[in-house]
N, C-alpha and C positions, 0 to 999 in steps of 0.2 A: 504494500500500500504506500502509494506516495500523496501528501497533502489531503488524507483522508479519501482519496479516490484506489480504486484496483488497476493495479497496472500489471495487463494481458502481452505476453512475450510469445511471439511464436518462433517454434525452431525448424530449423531447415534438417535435420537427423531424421530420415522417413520413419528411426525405429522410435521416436521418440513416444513414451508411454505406453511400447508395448513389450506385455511381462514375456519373462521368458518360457513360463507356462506355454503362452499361444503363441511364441515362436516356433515352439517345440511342436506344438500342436497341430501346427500349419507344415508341418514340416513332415511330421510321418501321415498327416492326410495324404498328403502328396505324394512319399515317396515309399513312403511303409518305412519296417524297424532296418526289415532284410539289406535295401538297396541303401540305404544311409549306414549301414554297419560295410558295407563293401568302398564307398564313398569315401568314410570319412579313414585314416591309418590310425587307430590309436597303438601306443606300443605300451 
């Protein structure tokens, strides 16, 4: 709040306020567990 008014910031980040819940979420809708475990190399 500035001089008793609400001051609205908007960001240029597409991810901006999205959890990573529904990233995740959006992510095996799409791709399922199988094709994202082949994707991604964890060691």
């Amino acid at each position: 709040m500035r001089n008793g008014r609400i001051v609205m910031h908007s960001s240029k980040d597409p991810l901006h306020g999205v959890t990573l819940e529904a990233l995740l979420n959006a992510l095996v809708a799409r791709y399922g567990w199988a094709e994202m475990a082949r994707q991604v190399n964890i060691n």
